[in-house]
py3Dmol code that shows the C-alpha trace and the ligand (Angstrom):
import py3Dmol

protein = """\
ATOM      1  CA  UNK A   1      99.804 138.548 101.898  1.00  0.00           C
ATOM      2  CA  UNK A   2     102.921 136.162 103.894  1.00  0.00           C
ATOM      3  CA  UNK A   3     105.274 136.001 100.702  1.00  0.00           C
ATOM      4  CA  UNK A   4     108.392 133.676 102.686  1.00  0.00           C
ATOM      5  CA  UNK A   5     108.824 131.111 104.051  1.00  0.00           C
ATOM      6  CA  UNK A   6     109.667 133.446 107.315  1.00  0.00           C
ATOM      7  CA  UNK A   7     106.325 134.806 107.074  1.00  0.00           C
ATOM      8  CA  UNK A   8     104.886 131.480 107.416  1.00  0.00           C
ATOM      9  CA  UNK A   9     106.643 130.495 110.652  1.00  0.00           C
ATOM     10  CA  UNK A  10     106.203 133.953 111.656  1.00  0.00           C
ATOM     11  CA  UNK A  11     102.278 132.959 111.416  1.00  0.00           C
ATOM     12  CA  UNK A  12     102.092 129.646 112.809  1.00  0.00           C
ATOM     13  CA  UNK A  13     104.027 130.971 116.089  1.00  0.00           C
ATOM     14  CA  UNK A  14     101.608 133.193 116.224  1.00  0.00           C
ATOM     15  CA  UNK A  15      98.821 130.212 116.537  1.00  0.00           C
ATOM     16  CA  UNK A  16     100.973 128.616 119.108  1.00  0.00           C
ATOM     17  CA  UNK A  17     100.046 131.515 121.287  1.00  0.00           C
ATOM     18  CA  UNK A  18      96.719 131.946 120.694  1.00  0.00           C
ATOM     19  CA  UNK A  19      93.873 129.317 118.965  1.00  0.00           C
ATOM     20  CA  UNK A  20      91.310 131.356 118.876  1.00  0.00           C
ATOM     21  CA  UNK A  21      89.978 134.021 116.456  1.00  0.00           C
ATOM     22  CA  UNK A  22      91.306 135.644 113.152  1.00  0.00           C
ATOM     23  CA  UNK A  23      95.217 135.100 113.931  1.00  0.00           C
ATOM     24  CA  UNK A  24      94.384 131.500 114.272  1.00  0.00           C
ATOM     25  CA  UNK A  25      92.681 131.921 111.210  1.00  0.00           C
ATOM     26  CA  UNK A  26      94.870 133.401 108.742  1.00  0.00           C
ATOM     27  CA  UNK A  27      97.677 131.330 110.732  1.00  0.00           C
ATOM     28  CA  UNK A  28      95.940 128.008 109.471  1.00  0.00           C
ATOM     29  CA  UNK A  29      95.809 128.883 106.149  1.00  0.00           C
ATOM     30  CA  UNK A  30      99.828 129.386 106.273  1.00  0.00           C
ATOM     31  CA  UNK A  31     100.353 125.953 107.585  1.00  0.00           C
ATOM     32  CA  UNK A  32      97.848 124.268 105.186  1.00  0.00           C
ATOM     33  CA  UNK A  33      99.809 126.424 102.186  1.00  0.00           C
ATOM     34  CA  UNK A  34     103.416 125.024 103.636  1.00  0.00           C
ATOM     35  CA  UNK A  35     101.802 121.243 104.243  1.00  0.00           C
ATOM     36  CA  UNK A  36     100.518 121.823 100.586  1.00  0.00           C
ATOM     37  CA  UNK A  37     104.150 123.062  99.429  1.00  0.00           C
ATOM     38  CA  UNK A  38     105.495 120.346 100.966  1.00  0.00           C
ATOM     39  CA  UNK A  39     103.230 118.048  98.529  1.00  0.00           C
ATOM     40  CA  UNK A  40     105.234 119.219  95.733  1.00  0.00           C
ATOM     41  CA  UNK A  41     108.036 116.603  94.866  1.00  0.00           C
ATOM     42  CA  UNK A  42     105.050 113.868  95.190  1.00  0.00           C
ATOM     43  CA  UNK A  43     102.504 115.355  92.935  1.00  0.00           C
ATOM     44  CA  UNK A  44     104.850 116.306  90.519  1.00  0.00           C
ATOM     45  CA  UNK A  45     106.029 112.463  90.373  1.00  0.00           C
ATOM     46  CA  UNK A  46     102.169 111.560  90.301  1.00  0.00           C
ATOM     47  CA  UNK A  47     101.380 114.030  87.631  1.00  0.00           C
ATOM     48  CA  UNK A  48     104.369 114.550  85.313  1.00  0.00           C
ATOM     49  CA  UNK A  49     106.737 111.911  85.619  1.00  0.00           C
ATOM     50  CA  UNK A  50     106.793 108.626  82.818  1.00  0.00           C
ATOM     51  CA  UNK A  51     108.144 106.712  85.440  1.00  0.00           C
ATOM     52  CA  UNK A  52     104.559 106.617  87.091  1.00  0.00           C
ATOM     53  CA  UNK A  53     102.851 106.439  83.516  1.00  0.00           C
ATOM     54  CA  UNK A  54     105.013 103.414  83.529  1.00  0.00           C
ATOM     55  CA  UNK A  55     104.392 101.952  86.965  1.00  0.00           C
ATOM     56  CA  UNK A  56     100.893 101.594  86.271  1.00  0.00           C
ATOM     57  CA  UNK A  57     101.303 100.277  82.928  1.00  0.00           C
ATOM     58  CA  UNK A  58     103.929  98.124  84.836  1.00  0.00           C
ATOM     59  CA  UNK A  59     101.287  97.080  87.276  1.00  0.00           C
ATOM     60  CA  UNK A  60      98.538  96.095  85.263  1.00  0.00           C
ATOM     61  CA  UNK A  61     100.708  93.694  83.247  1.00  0.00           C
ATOM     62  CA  UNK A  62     101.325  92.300  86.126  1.00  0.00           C
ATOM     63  CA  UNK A  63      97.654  92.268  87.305  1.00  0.00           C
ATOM     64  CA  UNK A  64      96.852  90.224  84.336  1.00  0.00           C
ATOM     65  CA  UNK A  65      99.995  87.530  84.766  1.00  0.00           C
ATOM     66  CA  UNK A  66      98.172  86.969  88.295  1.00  0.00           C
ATOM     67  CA  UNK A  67      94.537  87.109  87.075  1.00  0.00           C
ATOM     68  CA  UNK A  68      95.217  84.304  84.172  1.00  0.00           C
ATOM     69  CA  UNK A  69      97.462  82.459  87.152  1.00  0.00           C
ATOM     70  CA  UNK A  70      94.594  82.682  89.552  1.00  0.00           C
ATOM     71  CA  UNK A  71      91.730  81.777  87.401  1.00  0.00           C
ATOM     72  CA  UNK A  72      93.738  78.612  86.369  1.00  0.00           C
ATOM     73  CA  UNK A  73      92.578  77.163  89.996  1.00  0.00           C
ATOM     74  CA  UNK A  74      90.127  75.057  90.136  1.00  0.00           C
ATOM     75  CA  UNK A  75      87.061  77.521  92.331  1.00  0.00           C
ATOM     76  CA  UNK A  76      83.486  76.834  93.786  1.00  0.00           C
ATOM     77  CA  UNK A  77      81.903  80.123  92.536  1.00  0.00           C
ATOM     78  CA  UNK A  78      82.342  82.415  89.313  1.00  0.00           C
ATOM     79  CA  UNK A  79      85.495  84.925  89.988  1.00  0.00           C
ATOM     80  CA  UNK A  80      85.553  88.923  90.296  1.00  0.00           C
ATOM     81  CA  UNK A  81      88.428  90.762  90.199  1.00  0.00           C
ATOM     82  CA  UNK A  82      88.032  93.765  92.196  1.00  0.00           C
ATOM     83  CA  UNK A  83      89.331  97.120  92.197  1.00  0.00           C
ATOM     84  CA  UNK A  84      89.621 100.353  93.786  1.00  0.00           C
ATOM     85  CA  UNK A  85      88.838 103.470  92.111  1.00  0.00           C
ATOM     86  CA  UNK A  86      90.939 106.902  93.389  1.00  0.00           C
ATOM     87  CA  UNK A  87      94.330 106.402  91.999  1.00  0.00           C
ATOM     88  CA  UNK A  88      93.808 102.918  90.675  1.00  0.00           C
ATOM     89  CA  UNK A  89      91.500 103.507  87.911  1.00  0.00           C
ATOM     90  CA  UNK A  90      91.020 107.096  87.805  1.00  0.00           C
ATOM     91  CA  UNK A  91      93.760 109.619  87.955  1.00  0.00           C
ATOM     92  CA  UNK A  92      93.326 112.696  90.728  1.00  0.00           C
ATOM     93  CA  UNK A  93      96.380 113.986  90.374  1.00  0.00           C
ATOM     94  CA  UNK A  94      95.298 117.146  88.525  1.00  0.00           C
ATOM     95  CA  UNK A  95      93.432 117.815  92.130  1.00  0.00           C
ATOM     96  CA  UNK A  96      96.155 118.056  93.430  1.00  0.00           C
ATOM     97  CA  UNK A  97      98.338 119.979  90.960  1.00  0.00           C
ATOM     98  CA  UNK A  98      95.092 122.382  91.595  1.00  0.00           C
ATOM     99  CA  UNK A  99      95.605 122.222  95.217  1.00  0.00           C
ATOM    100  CA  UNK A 100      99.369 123.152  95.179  1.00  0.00           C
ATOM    101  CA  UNK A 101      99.080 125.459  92.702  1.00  0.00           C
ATOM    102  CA  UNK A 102      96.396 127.398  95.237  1.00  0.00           C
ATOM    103  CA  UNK A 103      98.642 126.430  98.068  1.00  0.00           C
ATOM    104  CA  UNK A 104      95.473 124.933  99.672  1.00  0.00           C
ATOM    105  CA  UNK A 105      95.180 121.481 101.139  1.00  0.00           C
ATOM    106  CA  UNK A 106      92.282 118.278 100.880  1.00  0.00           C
ATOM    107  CA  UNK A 107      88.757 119.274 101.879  1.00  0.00           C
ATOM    108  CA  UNK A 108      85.707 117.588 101.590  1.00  0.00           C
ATOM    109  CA  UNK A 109      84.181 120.973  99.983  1.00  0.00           C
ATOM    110  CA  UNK A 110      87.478 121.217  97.004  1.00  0.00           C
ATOM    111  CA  UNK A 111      87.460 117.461  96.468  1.00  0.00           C
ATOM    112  CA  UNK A 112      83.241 117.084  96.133  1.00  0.00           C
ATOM    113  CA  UNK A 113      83.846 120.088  93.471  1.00  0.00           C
ATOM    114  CA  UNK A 114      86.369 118.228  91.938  1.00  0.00           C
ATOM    115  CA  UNK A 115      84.721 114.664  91.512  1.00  0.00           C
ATOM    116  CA  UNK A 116      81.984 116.315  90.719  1.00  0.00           C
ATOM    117  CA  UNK A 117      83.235 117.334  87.323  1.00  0.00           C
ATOM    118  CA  UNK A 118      83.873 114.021  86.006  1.00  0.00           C
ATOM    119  CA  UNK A 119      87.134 115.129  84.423  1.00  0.00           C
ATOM    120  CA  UNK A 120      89.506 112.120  85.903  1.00  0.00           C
ATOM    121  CA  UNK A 121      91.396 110.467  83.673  1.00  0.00           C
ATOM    122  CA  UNK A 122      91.700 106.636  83.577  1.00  0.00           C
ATOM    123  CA  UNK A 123      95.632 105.459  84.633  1.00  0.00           C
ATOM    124  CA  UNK A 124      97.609 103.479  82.439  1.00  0.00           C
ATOM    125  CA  UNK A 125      96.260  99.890  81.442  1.00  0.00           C
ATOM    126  CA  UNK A 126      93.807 100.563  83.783  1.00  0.00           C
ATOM    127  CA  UNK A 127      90.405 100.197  80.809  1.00  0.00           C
ATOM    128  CA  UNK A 128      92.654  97.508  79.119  1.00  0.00           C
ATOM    129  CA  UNK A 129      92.889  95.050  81.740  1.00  0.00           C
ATOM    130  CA  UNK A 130      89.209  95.503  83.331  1.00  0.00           C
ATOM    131  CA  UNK A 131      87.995  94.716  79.749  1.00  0.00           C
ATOM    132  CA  UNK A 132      90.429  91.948  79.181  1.00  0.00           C
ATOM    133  CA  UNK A 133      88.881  90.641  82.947  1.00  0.00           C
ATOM    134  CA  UNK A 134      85.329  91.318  81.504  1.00  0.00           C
ATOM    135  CA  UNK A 135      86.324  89.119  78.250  1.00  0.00           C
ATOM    136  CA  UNK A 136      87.031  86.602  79.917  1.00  0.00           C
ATOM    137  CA  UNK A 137      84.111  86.117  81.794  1.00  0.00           C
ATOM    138  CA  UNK A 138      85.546  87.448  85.085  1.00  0.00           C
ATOM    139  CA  UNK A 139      82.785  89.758  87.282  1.00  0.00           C
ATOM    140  CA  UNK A 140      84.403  93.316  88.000  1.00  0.00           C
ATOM    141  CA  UNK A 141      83.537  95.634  91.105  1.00  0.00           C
ATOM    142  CA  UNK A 142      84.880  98.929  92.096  1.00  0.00           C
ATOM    143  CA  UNK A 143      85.397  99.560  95.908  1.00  0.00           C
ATOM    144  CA  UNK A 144      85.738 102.941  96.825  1.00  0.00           C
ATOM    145  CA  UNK A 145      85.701 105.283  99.668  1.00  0.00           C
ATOM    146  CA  UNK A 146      84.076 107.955  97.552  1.00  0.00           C
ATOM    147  CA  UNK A 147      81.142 108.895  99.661  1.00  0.00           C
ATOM    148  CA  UNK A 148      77.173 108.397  98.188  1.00  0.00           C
ATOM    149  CA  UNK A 149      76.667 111.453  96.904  1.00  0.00           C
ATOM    150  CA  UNK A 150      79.439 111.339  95.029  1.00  0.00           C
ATOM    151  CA  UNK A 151      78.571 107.799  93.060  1.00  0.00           C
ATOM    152  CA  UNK A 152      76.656 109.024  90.388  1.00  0.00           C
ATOM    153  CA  UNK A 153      79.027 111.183  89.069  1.00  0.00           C
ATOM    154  CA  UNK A 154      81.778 108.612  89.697  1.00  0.00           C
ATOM    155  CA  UNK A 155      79.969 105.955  87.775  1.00  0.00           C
ATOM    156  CA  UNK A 156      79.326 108.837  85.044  1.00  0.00           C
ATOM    157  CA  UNK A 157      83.314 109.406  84.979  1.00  0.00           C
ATOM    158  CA  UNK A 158      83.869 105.876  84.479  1.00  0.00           C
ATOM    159  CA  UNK A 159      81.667 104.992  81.284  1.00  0.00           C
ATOM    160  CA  UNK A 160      82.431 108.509  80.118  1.00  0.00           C
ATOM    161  CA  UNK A 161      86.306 106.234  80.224  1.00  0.00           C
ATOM    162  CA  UNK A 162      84.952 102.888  78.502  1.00  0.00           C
ATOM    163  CA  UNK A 163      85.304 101.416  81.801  1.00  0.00           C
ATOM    164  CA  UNK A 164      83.325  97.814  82.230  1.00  0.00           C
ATOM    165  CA  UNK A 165      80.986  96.537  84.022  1.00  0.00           C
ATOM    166  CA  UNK A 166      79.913 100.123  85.887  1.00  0.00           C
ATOM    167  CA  UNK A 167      76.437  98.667  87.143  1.00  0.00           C
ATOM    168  CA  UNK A 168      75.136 100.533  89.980  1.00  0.00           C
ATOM    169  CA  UNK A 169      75.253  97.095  91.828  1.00  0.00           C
ATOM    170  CA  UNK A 170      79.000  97.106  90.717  1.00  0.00           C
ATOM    171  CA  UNK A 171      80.305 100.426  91.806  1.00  0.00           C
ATOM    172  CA  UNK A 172      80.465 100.117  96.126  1.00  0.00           C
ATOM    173  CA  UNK A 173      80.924 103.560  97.514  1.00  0.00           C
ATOM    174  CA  UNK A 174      80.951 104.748 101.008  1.00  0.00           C
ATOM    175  CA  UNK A 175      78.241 103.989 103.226  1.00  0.00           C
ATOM    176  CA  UNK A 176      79.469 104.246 106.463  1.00  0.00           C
ATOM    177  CA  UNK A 177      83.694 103.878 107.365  1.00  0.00           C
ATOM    178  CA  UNK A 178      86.265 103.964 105.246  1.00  0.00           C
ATOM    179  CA  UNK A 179      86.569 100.264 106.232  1.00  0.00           C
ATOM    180  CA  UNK A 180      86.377  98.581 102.634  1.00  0.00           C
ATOM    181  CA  UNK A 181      86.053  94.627 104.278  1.00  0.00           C
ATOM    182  CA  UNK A 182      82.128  94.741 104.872  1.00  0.00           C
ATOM    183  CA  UNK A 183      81.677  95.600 101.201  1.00  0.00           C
ATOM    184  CA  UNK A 184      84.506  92.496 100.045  1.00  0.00           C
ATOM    185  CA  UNK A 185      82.519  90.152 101.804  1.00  0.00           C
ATOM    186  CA  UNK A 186      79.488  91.332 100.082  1.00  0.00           C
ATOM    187  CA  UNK A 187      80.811  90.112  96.798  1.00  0.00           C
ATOM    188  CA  UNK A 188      82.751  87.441  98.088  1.00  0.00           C
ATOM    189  CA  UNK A 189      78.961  85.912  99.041  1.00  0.00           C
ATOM    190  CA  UNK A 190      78.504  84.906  95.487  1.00  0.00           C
ATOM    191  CA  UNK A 191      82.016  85.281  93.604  1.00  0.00           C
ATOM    192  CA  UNK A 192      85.231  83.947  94.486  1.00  0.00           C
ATOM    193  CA  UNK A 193      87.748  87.124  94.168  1.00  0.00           C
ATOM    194  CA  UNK A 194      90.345  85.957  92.720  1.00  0.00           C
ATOM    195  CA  UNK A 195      92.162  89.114  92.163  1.00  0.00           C
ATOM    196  CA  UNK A 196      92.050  93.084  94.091  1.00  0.00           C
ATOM    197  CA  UNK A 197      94.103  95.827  92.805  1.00  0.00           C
ATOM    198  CA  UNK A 198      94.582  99.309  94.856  1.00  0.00           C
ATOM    199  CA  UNK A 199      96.785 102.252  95.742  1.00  0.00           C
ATOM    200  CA  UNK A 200      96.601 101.422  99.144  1.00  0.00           C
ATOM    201  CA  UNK A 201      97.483  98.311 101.323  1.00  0.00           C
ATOM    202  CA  UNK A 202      94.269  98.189 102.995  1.00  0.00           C
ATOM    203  CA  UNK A 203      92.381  97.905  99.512  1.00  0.00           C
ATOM    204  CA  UNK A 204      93.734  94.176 100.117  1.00  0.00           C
ATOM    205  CA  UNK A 205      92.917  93.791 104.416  1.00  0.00           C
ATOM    206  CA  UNK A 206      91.927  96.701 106.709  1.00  0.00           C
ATOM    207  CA  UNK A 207      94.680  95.023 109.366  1.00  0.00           C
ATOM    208  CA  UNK A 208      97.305  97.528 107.091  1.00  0.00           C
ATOM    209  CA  UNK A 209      95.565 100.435 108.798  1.00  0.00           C
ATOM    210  CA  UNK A 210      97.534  99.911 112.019  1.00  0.00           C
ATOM    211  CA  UNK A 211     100.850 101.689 110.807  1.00  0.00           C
ATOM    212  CA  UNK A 212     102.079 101.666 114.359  1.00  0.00           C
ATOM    213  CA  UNK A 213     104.778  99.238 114.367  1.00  0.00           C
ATOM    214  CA  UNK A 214     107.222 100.053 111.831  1.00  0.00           C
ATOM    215  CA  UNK A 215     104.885 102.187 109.882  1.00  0.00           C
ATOM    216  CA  UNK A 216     103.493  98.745 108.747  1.00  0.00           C
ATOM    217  CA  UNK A 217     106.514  96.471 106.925  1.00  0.00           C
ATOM    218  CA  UNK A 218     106.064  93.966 109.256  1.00  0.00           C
ATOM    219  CA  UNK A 219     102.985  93.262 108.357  1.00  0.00           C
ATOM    220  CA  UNK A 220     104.201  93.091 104.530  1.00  0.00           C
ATOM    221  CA  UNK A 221     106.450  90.539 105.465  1.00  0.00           C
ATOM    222  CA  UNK A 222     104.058  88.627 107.608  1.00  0.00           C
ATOM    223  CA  UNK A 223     101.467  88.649 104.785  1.00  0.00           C
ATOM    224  CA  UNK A 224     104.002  88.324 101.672  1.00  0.00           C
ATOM    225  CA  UNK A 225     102.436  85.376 100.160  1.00  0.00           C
ATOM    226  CA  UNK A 226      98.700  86.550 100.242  1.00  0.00           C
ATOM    227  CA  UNK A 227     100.065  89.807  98.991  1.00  0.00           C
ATOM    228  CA  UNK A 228     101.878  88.140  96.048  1.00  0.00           C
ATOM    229  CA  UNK A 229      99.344  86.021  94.810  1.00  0.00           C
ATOM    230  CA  UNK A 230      95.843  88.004  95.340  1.00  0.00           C
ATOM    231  CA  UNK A 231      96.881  91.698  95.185  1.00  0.00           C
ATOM    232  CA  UNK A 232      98.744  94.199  92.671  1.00  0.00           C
ATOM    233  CA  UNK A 233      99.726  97.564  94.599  1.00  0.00           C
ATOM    234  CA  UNK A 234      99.494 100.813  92.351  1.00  0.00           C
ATOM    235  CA  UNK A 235     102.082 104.061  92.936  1.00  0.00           C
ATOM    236  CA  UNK A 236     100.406 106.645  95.374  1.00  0.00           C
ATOM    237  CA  UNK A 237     103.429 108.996  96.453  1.00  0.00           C
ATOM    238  CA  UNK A 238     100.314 112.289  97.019  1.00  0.00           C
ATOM    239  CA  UNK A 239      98.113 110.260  99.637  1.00  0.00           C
ATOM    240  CA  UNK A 240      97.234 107.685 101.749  1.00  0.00           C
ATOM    241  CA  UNK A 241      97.248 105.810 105.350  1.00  0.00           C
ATOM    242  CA  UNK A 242     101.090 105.973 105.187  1.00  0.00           C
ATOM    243  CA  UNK A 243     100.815 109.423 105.647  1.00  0.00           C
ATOM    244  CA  UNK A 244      97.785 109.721 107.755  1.00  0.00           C
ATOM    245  CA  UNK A 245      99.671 108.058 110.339  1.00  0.00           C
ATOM    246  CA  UNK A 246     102.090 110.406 110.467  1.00  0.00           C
ATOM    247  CA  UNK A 247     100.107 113.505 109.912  1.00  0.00           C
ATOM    248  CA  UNK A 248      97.047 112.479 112.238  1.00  0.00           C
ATOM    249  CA  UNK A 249      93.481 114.227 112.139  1.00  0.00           C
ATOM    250  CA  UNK A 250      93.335 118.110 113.301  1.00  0.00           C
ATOM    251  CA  UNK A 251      93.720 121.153 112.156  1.00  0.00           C
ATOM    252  CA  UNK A 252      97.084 121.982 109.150  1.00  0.00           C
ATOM    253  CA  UNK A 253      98.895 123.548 111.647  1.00  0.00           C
ATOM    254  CA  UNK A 254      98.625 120.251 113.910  1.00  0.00           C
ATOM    255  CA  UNK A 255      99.474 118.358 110.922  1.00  0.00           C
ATOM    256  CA  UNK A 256     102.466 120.557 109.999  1.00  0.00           C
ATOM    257  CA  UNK A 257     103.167 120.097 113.683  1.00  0.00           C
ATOM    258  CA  UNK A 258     103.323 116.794 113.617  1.00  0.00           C
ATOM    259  CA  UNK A 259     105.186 116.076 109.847  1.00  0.00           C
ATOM    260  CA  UNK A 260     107.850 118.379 111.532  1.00  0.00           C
ATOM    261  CA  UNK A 261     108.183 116.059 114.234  1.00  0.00           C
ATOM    262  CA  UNK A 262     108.724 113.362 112.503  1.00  0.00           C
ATOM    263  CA  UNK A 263     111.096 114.529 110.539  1.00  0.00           C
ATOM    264  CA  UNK A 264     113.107 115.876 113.339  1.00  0.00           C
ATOM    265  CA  UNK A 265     112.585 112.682 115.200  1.00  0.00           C
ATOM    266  CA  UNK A 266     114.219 110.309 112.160  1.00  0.00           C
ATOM    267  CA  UNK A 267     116.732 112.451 111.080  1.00  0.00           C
ATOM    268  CA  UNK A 268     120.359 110.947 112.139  1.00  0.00           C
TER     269      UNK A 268
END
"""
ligand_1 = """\
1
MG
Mg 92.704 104.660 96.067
"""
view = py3Dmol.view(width=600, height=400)
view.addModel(protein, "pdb")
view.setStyle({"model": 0}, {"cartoon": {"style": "trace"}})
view.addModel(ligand_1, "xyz")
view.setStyle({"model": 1}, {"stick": {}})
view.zoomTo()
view.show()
């Protein structure tokens, strides 16, 4: 067992040299358990801190300010409010306590075991203001990039919670990309969406995957007024295309590579 932190870098030198059999093993399983150290400070934020508990409660308040706004407007078609699901209605981060705590990192295999106990919580005002939506007559669809297989326990998860509305038709999973805009359209056909709420910029417009030019802000600024009237953005400090840009696709140790990188890169 590598106990230090010297151990570690002691292993992933090791890969540099060679990428092929059991060094490069055990060596990927010290950069995946430093990337997953690393992961600390934001899943304890997620996980234990009130001011998250608040955010969200912060955020749905403000969710409903815009939905009573919005519906106020005169439209050609009844509304839906849609949301996403991972981190905007239900609460992951005990996956990834789990995953620090084993100093592992994401993979399909740990997060289809996880999801498929149906033990996520629901965040903070999350229930409250899909059943105030639902009161009020408003249509409400969850968007998610949780794969096929996964949707009948997701949709199980969610009534378990008291959460509205969880149709089949109602609950969009992942068909093909993680590309959410196909599925929008879909209920845009017969609803006017007058609302979208996610954890992620693109749960509003797949253009905030490009991260390239100043990881994204520009965009923010460019699409400020769209943002501000049809989308509330929930905390996600564990996750997301913010960091995927950084960290890339590859193996931990490219990951690590890279995060180390950029680090070095922006540091004055
Ligand atoms: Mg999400």
């Amino acid at each position: 067992m590598i106990h230090t932190w010297t151990g570690f870098c002691a292993l992933f030198l090791v890969a540099c040299a060679s990428n092929k059999g059991p060094a490069a093993a055990s060596v990927q399983r010290g950069a995946g358990t430093v990337l997953s150290d690393m992961s600390a400070d934001a899943v304890l934020y997620q996980y234990a801190s009130a001011e998250v508990h608040y955010l969200y409660l912060q955020s749905y308040a403000l969710a409903r300010l815009k939905l009573d706004r919005n519906l106020s407007a005169p439209r050609q078609k009844p509304p839906a409010v849609i949301v996403d699901v991972d981190e905007t209605v239900l609460d992951n981060s005990r996956y990834e306590v789990t995953n620090v705590a084993l100093g592992r990192t994401y993979t399909p295999e740990n997060w289809a075991e996880w999801s498929a106990m149906e033990e996520a919580d629901p965040l903070p005002g999350a229930v409250s203001f899909l059943r105030y939506a639902d009161s009020i007559g408003c249509a409400v669809f969850y968007i998610t990039n949780r794969s096929l297989e996964e949707c009948p326990s997701t949709l199980s998860n969610l009534r378990r919670l008291g959460f509205p509305q969880t149709e089949e038709d109602h609950v969009l999973c992942k068909e093909g990309g993680s590309d959410k805009t196909e599925r929008r359209r879909a209920v845009a056909e017969a609803h006017e969406i007058v609302l979208l709420c996610g954890d992620q910029l693109r749960d509003m417009d797949e253009r905030f995957k490009d991260r390239s030019v100043e990881h994204g802000k520009g965009m923010v600024t460019a699409m400020r007024d769209s943002l501000e009237r049809y989308f509330v953005l929930f905390p996600n400090a564990m996750y997301g295309t913010w960091r995927d840009a950084i960290m890339e696709r590859g193996t931990d140790a490219e990951k690590l590579g890279r995060v180390r990188r950029f680090f070095k890169d922006n540091a004055y």
